[in-house]
VMD Tcl script that draws the C-alpha trace (Angstrom):
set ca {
  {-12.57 -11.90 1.64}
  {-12.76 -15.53 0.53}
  {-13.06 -17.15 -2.62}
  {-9.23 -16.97 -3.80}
  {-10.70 -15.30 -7.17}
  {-12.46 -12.60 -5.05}
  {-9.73 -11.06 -2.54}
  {-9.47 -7.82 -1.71}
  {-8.01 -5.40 -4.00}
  {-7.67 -7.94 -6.63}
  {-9.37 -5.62 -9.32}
  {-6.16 -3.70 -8.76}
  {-3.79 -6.41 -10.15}
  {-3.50 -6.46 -13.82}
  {-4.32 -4.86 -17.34}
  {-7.49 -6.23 -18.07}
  {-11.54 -5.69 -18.26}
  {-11.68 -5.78 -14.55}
  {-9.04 -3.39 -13.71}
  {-10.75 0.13 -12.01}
  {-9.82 2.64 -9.25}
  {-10.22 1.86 -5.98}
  {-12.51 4.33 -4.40}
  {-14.21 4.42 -1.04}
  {-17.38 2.25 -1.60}
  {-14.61 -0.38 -2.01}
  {-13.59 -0.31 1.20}
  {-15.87 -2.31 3.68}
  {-14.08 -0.25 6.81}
  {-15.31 -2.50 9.62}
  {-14.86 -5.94 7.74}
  {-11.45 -5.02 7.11}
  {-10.68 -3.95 10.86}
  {-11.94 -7.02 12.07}
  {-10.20 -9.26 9.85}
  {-7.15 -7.20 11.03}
  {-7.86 -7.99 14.93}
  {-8.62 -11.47 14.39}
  {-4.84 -11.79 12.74}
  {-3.74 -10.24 16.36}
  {-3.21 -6.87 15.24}
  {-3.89 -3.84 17.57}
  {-5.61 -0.96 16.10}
  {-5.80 1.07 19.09}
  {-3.45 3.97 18.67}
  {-1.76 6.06 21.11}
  {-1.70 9.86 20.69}
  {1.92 9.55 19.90}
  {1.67 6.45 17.24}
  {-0.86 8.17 15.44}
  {1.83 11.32 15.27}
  {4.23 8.66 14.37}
  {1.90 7.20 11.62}
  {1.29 11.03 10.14}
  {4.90 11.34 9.21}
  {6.06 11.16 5.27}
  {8.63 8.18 5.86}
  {8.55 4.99 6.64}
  {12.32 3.48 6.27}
  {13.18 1.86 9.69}
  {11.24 0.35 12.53}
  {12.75 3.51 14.94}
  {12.20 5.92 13.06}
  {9.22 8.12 11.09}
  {6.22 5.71 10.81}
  {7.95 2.33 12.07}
  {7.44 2.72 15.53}
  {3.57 3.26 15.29}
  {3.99 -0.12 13.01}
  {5.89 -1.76 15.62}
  {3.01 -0.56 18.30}
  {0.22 -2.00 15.75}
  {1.67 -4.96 14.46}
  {4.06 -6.40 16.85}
  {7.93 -6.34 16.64}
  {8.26 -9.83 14.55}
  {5.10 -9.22 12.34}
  {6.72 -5.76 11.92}
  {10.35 -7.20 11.25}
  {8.47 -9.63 8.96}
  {6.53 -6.62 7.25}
  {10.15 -5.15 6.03}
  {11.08 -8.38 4.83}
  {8.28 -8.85 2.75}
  {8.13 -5.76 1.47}
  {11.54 -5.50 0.05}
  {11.24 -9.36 -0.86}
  {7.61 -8.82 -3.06}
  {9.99 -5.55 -4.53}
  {12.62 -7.55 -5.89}
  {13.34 -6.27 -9.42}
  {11.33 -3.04 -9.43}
  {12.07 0.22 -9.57}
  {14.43 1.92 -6.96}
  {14.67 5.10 -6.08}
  {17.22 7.86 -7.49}
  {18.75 10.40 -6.14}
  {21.59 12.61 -7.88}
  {21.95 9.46 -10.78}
  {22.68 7.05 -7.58}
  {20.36 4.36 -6.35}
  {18.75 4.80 -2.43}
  {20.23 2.19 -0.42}
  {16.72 0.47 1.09}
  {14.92 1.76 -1.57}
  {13.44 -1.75 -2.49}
  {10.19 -2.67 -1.18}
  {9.38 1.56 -0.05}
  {5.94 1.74 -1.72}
  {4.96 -1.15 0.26}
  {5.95 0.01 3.31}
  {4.31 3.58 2.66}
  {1.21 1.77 1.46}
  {1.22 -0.78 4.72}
  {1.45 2.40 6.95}
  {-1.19 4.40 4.86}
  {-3.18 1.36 5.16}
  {-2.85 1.30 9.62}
  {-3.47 4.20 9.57}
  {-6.88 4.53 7.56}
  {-8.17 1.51 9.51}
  {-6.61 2.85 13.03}
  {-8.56 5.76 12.79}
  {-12.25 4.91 13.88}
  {-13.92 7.81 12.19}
  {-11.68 8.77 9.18}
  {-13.57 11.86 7.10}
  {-14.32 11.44 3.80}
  {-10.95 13.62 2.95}
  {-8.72 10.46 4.87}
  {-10.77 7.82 2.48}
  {-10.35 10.04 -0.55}
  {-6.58 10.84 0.20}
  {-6.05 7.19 0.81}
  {-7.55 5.68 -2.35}
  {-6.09 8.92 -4.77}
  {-2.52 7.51 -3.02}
  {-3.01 4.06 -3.77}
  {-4.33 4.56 -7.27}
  {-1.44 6.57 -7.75}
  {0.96 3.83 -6.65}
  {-0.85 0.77 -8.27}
  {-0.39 2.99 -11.46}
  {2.62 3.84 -11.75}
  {3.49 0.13 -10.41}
  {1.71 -1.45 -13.56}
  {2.96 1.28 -15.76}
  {6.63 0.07 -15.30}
  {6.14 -3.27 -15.03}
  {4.36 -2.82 -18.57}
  {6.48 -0.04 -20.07}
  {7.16 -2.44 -23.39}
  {3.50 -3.25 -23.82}
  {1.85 -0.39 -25.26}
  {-1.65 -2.03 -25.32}
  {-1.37 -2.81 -21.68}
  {-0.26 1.18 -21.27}
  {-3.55 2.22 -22.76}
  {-5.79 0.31 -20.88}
  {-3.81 1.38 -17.53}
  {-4.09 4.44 -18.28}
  {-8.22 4.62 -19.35}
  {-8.52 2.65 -16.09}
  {-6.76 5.59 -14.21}
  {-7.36 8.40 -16.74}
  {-8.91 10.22 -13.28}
  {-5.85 9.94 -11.32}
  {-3.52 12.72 -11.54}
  {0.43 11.66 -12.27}
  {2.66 11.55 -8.77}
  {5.85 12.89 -8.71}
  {8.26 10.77 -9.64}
  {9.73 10.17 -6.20}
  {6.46 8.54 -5.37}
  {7.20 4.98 -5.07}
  {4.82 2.47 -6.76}
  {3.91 -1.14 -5.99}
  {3.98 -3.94 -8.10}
  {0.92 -5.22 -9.58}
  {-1.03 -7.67 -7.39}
  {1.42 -6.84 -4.06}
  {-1.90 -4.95 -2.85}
  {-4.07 -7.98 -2.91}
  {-1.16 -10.04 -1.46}
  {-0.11 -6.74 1.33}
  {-3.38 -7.66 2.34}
  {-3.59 -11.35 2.60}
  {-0.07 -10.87 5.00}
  {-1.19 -8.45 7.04}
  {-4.47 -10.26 8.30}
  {-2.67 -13.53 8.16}
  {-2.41 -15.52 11.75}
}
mol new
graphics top color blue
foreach p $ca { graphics top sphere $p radius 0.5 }
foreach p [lrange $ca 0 end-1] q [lrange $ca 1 end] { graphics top cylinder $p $q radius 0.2 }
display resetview
């Protein structure tokens, strides 16, 4: 998805005229899983990693959706993935339970949204209800993402939220991503 000023899910990045949903015309399917096998990964999925990518959580490599991760991606891509995610994180929002921050809270809506995104492109027929589901999630998460990250700029609030007046609030344990970390989940997964 070359030139730099075209990559994928870039319209997703920032408050400005080009900011939209994504929705399912966006997503060129079979483009994307080939630029996925041609970084090495696998996306043929066992009976039991596609259970494994179904689950809510995706925390650890062992458990919940980590080992179908693991399966997909490789052990040191995968080890690499929680890096990255917690790294591109650094200085968002963390979870909050009972007034006390989650330990390896950093970097979970990148993690969710790397899983979400396996397992979209893993599935060789998804319905129209998997693209929908997929794209309401992600607009949920880029929102809420830009939302904090602009929560002083009330000009940049308004135009996030006519961009994504369609997209209904998540609950507020749904973790976000922060802007541009789509466009840049991307560009790591399908890198060599």
């Amino acid at each position: 998805m070359s030139p730099e000023n075209n990559r994928l899910f870039d319209h997703l990045s920032r408050p400005n005229e080009s900011l939209h949903l994504l929705r399912p015309v966006d997503l060129n399917l079979p483009q994307m899983r080939q630029e996925l096998v041609d970084a090495g990964i696998d996306l043929t999925v066992s009976e039991k990693n596609r259970k494994s990518l179904e689950k809510s959580k995706f925390q650890s490599l062992k458990t919940g959706r980590g080992p179908a991760m693991v399966a997909v991606l490789g052990r040191d891509k995968a080890v690499a993935l929680l890096s990255w995610c917690q790294q591109r994180s650094e200085g968002g929002p963390l979870l909050k339970k009972h007034g006390k921050i989650t330990e390896g809270s950093q970097g979970r809506g990148l993690r969710q949204l790397s899983a979400d995104l396996i397992q979209l492109l893993a599935n060789s027929t998804p319905s129209q209800a998997d693209l929908d589901t997929f794209c309401l999630r992600t607009n949920q998460r880029v929102r809420k993402g830009l939302l904090w990250e602009n929560k002083s700029n009330d000009e940049a609030k308004d135009q996030i939220r006519a961009a994504f007046s369609g997209v209904p609030e998540a609950e507020t344990t749904f973790s976000s991503i922060p802007s541009g970390s789509l466009a840049d989940l991307w560009d790591f997964l399908i890198a060599k």
